[in-house]
C-alpha positions in Angstrom: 54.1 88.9 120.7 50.5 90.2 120.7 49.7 92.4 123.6 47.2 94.7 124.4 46.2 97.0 127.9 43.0 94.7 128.3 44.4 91.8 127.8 46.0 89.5 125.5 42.3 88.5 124.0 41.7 91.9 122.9 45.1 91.9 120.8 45.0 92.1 116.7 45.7 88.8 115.3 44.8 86.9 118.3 43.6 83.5 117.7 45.1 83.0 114.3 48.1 81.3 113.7 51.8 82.6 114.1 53.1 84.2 110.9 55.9 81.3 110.3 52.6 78.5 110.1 51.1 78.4 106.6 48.0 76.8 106.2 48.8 73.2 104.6 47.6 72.0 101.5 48.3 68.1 103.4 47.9 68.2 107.0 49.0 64.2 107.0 52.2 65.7 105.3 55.8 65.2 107.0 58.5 67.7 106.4 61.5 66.1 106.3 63.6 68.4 108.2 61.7 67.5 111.0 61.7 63.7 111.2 64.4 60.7 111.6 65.3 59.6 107.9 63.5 56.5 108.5 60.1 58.1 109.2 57.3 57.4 106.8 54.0 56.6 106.1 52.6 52.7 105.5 49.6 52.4 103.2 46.5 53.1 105.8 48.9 56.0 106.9 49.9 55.4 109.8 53.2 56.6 111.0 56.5 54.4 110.8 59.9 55.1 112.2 62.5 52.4 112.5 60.8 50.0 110.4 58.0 50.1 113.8 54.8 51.5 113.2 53.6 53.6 116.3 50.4 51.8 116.7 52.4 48.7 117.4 54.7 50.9 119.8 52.0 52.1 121.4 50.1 48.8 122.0 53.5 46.9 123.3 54.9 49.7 124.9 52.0 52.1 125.8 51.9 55.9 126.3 53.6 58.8 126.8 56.8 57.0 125.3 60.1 58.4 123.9 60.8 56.7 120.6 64.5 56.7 119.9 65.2 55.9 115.7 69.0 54.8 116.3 69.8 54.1 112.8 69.2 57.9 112.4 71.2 58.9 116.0 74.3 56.9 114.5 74.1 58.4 111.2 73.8 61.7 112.6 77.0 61.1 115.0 79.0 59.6 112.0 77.8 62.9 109.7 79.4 65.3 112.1 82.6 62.9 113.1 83.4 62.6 109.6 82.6 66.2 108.5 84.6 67.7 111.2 87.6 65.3 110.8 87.3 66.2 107.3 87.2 69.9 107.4 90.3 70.6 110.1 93.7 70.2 109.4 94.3 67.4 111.4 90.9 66.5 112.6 89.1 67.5 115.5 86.9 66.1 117.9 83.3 65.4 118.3 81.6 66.0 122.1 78.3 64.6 122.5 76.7 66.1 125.0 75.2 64.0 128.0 73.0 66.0 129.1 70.9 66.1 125.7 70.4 62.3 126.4 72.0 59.9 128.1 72.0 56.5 129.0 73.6 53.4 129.0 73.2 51.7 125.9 73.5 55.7 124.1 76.6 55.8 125.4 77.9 52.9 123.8 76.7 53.9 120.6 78.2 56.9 121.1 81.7 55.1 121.8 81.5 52.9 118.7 80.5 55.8 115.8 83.9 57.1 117.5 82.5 60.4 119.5 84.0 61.6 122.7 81.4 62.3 125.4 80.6 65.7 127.5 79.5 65.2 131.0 78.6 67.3 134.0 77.6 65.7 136.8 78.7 62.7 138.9 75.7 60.9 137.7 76.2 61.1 133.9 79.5 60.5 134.6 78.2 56.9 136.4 76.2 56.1 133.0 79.5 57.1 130.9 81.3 54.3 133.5 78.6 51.6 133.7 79.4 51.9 129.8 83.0 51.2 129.5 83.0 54.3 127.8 86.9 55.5 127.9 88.1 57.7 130.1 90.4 59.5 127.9 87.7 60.5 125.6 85.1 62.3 128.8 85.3 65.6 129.4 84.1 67.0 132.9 81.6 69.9 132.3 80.0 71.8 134.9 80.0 75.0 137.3 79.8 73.6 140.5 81.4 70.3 140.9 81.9 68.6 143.4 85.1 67.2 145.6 83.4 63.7 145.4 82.5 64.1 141.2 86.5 65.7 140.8 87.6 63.1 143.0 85.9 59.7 140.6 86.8 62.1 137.6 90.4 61.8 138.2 90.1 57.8 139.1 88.4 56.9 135.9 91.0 59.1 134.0 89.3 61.6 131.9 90.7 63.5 129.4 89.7 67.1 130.4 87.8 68.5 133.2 86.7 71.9 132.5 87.3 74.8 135.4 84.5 77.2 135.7 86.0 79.2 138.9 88.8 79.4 141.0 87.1 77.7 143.9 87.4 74.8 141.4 90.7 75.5 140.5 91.3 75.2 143.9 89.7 72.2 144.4 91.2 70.3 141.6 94.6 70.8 142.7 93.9 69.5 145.9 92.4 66.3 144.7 94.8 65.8 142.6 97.7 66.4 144.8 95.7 63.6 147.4 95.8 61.1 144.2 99.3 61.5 143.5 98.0 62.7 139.3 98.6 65.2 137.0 94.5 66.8 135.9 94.0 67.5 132.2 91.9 70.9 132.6 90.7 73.4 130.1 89.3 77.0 130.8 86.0 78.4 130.3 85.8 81.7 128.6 83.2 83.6 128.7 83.9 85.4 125.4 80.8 88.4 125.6 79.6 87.0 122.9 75.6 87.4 122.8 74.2 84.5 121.1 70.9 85.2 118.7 68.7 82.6 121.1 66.0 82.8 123.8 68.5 84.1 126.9 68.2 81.0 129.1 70.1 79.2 126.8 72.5 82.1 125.7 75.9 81.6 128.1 78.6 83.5 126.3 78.0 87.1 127.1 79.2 88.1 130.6 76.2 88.7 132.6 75.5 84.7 133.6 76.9 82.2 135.7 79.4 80.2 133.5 83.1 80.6 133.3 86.0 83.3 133.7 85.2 86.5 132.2 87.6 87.1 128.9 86.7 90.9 129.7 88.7 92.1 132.6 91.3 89.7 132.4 89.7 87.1 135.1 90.4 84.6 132.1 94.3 85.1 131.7 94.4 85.2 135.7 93.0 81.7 135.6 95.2 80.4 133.3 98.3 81.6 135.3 97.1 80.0 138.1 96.7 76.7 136.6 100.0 76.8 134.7 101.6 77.7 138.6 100.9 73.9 139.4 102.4 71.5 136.6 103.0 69.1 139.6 99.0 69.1 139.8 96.9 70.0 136.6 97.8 69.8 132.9 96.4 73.1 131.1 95.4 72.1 128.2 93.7 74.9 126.4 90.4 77.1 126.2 86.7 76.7 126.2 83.6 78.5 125.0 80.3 78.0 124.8 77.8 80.9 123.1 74.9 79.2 123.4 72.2 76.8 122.4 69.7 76.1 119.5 72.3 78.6 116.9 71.7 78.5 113.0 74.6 80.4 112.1 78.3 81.1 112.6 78.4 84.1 113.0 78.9 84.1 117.0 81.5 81.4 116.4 84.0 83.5 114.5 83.9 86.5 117.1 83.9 83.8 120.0 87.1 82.1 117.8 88.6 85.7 117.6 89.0 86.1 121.0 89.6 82.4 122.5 92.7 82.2 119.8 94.4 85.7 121.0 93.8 84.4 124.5 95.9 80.9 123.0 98.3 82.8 121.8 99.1 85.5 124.5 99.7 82.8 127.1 101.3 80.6 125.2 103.7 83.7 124.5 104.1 84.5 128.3 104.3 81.7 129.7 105.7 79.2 127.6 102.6 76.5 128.2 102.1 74.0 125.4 97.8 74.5 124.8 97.7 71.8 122.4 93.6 72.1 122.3 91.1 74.8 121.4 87.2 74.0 122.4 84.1 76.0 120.4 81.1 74.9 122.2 78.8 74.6 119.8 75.0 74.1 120.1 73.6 74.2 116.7 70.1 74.1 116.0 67.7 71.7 115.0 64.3 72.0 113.0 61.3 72.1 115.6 59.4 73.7 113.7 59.3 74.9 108.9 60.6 77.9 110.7 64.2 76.6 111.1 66.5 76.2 109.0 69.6 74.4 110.7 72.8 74.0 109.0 74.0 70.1 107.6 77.4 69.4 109.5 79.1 69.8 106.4 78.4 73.3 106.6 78.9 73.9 109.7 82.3 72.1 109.7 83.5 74.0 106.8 82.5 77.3 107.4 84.5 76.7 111.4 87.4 75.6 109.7 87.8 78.5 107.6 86.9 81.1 110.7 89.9 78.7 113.0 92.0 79.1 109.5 91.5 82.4 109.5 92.3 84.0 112.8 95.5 81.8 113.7 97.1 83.5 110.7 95.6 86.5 111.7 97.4 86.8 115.0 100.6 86.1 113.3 103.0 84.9 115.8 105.5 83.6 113.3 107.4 81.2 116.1 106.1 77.9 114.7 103.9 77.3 117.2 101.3 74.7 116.0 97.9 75.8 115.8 96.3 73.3 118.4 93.5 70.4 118.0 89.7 71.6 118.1 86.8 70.6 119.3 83.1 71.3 119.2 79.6 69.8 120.6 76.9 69.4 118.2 74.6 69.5 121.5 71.2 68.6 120.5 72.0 68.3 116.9 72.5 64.9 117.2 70.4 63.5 119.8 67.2 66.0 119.0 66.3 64.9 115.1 66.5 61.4 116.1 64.1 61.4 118.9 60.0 61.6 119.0 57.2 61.6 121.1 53.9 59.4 121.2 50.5 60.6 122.9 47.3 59.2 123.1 44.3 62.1 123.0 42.4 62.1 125.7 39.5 65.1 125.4 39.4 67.3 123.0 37.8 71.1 123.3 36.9 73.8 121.6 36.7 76.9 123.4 35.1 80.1 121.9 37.2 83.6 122.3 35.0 85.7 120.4 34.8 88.0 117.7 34.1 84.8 115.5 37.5 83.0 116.8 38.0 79.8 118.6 40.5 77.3 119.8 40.9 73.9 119.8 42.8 72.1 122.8 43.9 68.6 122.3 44.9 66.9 125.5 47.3 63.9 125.5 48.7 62.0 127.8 51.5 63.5 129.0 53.0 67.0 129.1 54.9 69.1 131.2 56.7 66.3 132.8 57.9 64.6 129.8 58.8 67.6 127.9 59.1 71.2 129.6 60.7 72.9 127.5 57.7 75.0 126.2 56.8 76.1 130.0 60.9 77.4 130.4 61.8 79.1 127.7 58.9 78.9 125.2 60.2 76.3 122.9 57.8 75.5 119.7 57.2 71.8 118.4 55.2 70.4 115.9 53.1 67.5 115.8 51.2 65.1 113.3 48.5 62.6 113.4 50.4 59.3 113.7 47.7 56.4 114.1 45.4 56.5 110.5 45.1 58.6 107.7 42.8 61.4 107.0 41.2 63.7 104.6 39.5 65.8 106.7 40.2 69.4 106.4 43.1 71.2 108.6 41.8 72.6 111.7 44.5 75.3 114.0 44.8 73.2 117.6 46.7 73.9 120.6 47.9 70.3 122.1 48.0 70.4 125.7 49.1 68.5 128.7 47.5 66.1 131.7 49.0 68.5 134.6 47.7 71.3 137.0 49.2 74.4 134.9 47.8 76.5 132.3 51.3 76.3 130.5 51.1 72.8 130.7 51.4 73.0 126.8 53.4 70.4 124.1 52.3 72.1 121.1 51.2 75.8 121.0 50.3 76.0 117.3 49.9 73.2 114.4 47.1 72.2 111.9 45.8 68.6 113.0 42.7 67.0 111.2 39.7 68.6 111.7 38.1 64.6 112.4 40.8 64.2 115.1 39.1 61.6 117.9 39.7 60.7 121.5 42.2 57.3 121.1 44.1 58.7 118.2 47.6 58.9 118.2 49.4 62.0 117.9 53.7 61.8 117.6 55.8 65.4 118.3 59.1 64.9 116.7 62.5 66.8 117.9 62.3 65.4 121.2 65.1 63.4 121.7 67.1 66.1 123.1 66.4 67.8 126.4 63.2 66.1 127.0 64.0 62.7 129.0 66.6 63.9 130.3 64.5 66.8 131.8 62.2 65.0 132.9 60.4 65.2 136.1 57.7 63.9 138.2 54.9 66.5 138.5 51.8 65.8 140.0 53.5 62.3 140.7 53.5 61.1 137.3 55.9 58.2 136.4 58.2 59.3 133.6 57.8 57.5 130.5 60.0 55.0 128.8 62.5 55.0 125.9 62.2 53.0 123.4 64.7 52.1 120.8 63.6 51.2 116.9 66.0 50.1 114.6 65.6 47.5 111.7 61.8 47.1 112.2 62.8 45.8 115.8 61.7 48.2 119.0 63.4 47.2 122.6 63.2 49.3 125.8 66.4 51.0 126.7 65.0 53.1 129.8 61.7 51.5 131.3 58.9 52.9 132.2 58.4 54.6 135.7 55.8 53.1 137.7 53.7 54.3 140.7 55.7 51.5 143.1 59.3 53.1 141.8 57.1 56.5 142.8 56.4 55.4 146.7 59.6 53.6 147.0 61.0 56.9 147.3 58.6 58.0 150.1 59.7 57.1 153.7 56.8 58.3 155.2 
């Protein structure tokens, strides 16, 4: 942070670049933590992903568009399915989260590298339906569902729905009692663990709006409650989430800590069979050479030995199995494999004195496609994507089409110094939490995705258009 009484102008170090940005020696250079496996460069160096130069994409597809590398998205999905099952004792499941990215044909590939699915509304719910995805394998995430999203829950038959108050526990029972079904339900915990991310992301320590407080025993009430109805709900274990966008483990073994001696003190009182234990998860992804995210491997390992390590701890010594985990990679999947194309429309250089200046970049989309900078700050970088270039590396700001001054994509990168109105610029790490977060500021259609694979590119969400815009509009 650079602040100062007058202003943040007057700050030392203003204008410059963050500390974590290093001038490059090649500003056409791609880091490879950043970038889809398949990204390269061809020989006039323009920018490749899926065999699909984005020239090309941009031409057939035009821009803003979401460019989905699913050769990478699957590989991903089978690194952590395989790591995890690897790693546990028994295996343990895989929950990609919907709300990362979500649509039809994702789903399915999702299905088919042998994922479960986390949902938490009735309308991600639809897509996971639309795609035959199985019921047994859908969990039912959320803090305020509704009757009618229990109600189709319980129809379809998913495998867990995930209580987040007693209103809900309330509400569960009843539906299910009207259906004539036993629910599969877990608990949320909120375990007071404070995750090291930006705070609107953080939801494990108490002071937020997700799950029953591990604290003052609100948790254990919960659980009684639900074991009270066998005739209606199923319990059949604990979850907890710390947060999002986590590069260690650290949270996860105090989190594991406390979930397990939860396990085991019910189990112990009441006799319940809680044949699954849920992590969260949430793990990071490079945005930016300042993260360093952890392979699955790692990750998988190093949970596996904190799960090992605490169900001895407690000790019970009656044989009771230790129950089936899960996690949710979050954006880890979905994120890596996703980027963005931009056309620059102006470009400016504005003068803040004392010999500094900036340059803004403004492309074709923004806030609306990706807002994530505007809510919690979020850093991307970004690369030159249509030609090659020598010229020398000149700090830029890349900013968006809409009516805000933190209408901003990128806040700090290097870009050619010869950067032009038509080129093609390409943010990579969006294929998390950027479609699916989409909006329609300043009535601007949202932008299509577009799947590359093979050297082949086909639309798998179209692109908004002003008609789909009006149609909405009664007046």
């Amino acid at each position: 942070m650079r602040a100062h009484e007058a202003g943040a102008l007057h700050a030392e170090g203003y204008g410059g670049p963050p500390i974590w940005l290093p001038y490059p020696r090649d500003v056409m250079e791609l880091l490879p933590q950043l970038w889809p496996e398949t990204v390269c460069r061809d020989a006039v160096g323009r920018l490749v992903i899926g065999g699909v130069d984005v020239v090309s994409l941009a031409s057939e597809f035009g821009t803003a568009a979401y460019v989905l590398d699913e050769t990478d998205f699957r590989a991903r999905a089978r690194a952590f399915r395989d790591a995890f099952a690897d790693s546990f004792t028994g295996g343990a499941d895989v929950y990609y989260a919907g709300k990362a990215f979500l649509c039809t044909e994702v789903a399915r590939w999702v299905a088919e590298e042998g994922l479960n699915l986390d949902v938490c509304t009735g309308g991600e719910l639809a897509v996971a339906i639309r795609a035959g995805f199985p019921g047994k394998r859908i969990a039912l995430h959320g803090n305020n569902k509704s009757s009618s999203e229990i109600r189709r829950a319980l129809e379809y038959g998913v495998g867990r729905i995930v209580l987040d108050s007693f209103d809900e526990i309330v509400r569960v029972d009843t539906i299910a009692r009207e259906l004539g079904v036993v629910a599969p339900v877990m608990i949320r915990v909120t375990v007071g663990v404070e995750a090291h991310t930006h705070e609107f992301i953080a939801t494990g320590h108490e002071d937020q709006k997700f799950g029953f407080s591990l604290a003052d025993g609100v948790a254990r009430e919960a659980a009684d409650r639900v074991v009270a109805h066998p005739d209606t709900m199923s319990l059949k274990g604990f979850h907890s989430h710390i947060g999002s966008q986590i590069f260690d483990t650290t949270g996860f073994e105090l989190a594991a800590r406390r979930l397990v001696q939860l396990h085991a003190d019910v189990v112990h009182a009441t006799g319940a069979d809680l044949p699954e234990i849920d992590l969260g998860g949430g793990y990071g992804i490079a945005y930016t050479s300042q993260h360093t995210p952890l392979a699955p491997g790692q990750l998988a390992e190093q949970l596996a030995g904190i799960v090992e390590r605490e169900f001895k701890a407690i000790g019970t010594g009656d044989g009771t199995a230790t129950p089936r985990v899960s996690i949710e990679p979050g954006r880890a999947i979905a994120g890596p494999s996703g980027v963005t194309l931009y056309e620059v429309g102006t470009i400016k250089d504005v003068g803040l004195g004392e010999g500094f200046s900036r340059r803004y970049v403004s492309v074709d989309g923004g806030m609306s496609d990706n807002i994530r900078p505007a809510l919690y700050e979020a850093d991307y970088s970004v690369t030159l994507g249509s030609r090659s270039s020598d010229a020398a590396p000149r700090l830029a700001r890349v900013v968006g089409r809409h009516c805000e001054s933190g209408d901003i994509v990128v806040l700090d990168e290097y870009l050619p110094d010869d950067l032009a109105i038509g080129d093609l610029l390409v943010v990579p790490g969006t294929g998390a939490y950027c479609r699916s977060m989409s909006n329609q500021y300043n009535h601007t259609p949202r932008p299509p995705v577009i799947a590359v694979r093979d050297g082949q590119a086909r639309v798998l969400v179209r692109r908004e258009t002003i008609d789909d815009l009006l149609a909405l509009d009664v007046g």
